[in-house]
C-alpha positions in Angstrom: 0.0 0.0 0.0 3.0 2.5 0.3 3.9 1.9 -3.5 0.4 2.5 -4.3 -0.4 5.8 -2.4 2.7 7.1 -3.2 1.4 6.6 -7.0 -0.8 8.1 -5.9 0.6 11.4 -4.4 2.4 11.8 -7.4 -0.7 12.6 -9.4 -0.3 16.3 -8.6 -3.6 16.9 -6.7 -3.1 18.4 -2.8 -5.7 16.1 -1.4 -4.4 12.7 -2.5 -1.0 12.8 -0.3 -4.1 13.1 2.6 -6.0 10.3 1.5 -2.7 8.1 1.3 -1.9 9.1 5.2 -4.8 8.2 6.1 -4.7 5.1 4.5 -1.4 4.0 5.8 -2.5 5.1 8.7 -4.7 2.3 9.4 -1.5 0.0 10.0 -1.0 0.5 13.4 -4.8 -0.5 14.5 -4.6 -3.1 11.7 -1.3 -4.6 13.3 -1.9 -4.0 17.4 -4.8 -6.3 16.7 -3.3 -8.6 14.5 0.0 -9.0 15.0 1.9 -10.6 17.5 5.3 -12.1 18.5 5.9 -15.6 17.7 8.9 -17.7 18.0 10.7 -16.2 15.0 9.7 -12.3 14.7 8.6 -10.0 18.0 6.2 -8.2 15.1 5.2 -11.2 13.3 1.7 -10.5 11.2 -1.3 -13.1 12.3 -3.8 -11.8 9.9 -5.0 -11.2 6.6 -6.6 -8.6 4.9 -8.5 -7.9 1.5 -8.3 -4.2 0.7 -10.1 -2.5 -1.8 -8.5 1.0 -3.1 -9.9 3.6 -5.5 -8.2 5.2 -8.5 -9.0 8.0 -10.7 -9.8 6.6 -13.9 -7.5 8.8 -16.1 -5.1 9.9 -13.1 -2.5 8.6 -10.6 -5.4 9.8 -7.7 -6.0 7.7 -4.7 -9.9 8.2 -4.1 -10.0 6.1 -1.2 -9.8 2.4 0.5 -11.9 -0.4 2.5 -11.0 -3.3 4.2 -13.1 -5.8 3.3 -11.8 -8.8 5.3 -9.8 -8.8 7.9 -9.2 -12.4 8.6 -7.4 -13.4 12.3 -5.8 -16.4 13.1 -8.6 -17.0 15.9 -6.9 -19.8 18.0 -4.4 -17.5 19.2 -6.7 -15.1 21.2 -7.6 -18.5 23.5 -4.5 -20.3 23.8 -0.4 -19.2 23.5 2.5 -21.8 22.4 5.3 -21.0 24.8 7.6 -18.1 23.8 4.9 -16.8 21.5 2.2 -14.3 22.6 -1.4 -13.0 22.0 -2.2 -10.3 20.1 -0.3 -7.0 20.9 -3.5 -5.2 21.4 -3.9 -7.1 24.7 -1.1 -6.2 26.3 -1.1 -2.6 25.3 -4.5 -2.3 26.7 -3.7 -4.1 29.6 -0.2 -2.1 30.4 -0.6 1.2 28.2 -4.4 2.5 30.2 -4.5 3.9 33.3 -5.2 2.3 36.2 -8.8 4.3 36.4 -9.3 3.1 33.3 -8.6 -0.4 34.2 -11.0 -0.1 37.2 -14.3 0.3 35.0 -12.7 -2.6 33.0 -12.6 -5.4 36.0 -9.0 -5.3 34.8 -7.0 -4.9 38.5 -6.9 -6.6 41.0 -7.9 -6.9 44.9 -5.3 -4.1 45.8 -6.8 -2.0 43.3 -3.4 -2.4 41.2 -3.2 -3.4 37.3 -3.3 -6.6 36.5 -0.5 -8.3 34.6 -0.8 -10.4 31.3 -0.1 -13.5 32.7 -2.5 -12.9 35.6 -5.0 -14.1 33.0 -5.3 -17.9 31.3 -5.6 -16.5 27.6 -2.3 -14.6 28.2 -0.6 -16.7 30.6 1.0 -19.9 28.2 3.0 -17.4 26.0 6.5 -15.3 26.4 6.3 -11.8 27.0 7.8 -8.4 25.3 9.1 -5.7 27.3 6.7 -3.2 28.9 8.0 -0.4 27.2 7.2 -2.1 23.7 3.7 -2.3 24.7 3.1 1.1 26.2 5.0 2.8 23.2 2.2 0.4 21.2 -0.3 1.5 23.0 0.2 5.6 23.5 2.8 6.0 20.6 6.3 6.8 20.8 6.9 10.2 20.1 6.9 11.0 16.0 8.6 7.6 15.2 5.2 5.5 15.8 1.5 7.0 16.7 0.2 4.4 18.9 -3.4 2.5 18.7 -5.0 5.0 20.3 -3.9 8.2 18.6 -4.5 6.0 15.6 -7.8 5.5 16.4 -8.1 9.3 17.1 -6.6 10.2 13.6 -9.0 7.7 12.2 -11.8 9.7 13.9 -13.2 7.2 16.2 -15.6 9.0 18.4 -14.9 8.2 22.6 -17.9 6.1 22.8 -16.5 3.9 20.0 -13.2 3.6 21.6 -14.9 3.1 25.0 -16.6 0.0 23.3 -13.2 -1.3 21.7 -11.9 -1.8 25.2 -15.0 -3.3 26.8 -14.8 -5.6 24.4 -11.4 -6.7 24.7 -11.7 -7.0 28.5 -14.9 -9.0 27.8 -12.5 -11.5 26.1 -9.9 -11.5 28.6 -12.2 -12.1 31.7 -14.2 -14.8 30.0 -11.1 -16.8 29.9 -11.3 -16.4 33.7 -14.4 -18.7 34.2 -13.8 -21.6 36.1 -16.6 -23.9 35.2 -17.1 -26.9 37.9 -16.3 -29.9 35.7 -18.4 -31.9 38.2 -21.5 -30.5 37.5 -21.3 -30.9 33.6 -22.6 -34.9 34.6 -25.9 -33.8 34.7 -26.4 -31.9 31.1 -27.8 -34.9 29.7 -30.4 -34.6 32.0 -31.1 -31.2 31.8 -29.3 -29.7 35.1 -27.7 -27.0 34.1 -23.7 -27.1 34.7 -22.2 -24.5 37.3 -19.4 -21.9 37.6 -17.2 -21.5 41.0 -16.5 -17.9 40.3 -20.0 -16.7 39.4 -19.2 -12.9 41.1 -17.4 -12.3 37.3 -20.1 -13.5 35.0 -21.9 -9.9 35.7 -18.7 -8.2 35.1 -18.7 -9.7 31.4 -22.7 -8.7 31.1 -21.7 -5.2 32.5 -18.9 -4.7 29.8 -21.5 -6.0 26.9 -24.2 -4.0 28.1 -26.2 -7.2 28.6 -29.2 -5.9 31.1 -31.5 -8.3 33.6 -28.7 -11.5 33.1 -30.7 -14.4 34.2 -27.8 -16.8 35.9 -28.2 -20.2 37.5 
């Protein structure tokens, strides 16, 4: 996509080199939520995308783009090979927001402190990068990279939608934490319903979803 907005800028016209920022500008949402280190590369790419883009029809002029698909390796968001990890945007949410932040989330702990990565059983399997690396991910590091959430900004997502980004990704992380009573799953076949030892979190997860008058046994 660099070759072809660059094509594009050359076209002449003062609004394509705009429309090419903001295209490239996608990359580092694109990537904090699809890439992740593995084994081999720190930055490795875990996705795939189809991405439509719009020329001029007699001109080198970038009109615009749409990602179409945006196809994740699922399997990692559940589980982690040793060494490897989840997706980035995990861990930037997790170390790159404030601690308020995290609050509303059900993201700290007792103490009222942050809760690490490996504090929860999606994350905990895998390696780790260095803190910096995921705050620098997160909030940007100075002109060299904008970060997810000036990204986000740039890309003009409104509060509310970036609000539901993260309630959404905590979602994820504390459904991992259920700890279903394998005892109880005896009686499915006759239509007992199986139990959870930590039920105190399943509202947390209906809070974050907005799910109103949950109905739990």
């Amino acid at each position: 996509m660099n070759f072809l907005t660059d094509l594009g800028k050359q076209g002449g016209d003062t609004g394509v080199g705009d429309i090419g920022s903001k295209i490239l500008a996608c990359n580092p949402v694109l990537e904090g939520f699809g890439n992740s280190k593995t084994v081999r590369n720190d930055n490795s790419s875990r996705f795939g995308k189809y991405v439509l883009m719009y020329f001029a029809l007699f001109k080198d002029q970038v009109f615009g783009a749409y990602v179409k698909n945006y196809l994740l390796e699922k399997s990692r968001v559940i589980k982690v090979a040793p060494n490897e990890r989840g997706y980035h945007i995990f861990y930037f949410l997790l170390r790159g927001l404030p601690v308020e932040s995290l609050k509303k989330l059900h993201l700290t702990n007792a103490k009222g402190e942050r809760m690490k990565p490996h504090d929860f059983n999606y994350l905990k399997t895998g390696g780790d990068l260095p803190e910096k690396h995921d705050i620098d991910g997160f909030l940007g590091d100075g002109d060299k990279e904008p970060g997810v959430l000036k990204t986000m900004k740039a890309l003009l997502f409104t509060d509310e939608e970036i609000d539901a980004v993260w309630r959404c990704l905590a979602a994820i992380l504390l459904l991992g934490q259920i700890d279903f009573d394998k005892t109880s799953f005896a009686g499915v076949e006759d239509n007992k319903p199986g139990k959870i030892n930590n039920a105190d979190i399943v509202p947390k997860i209906a809070e974050l979803l907005g799910i109103k008058n949950l109905k739990f046994f």
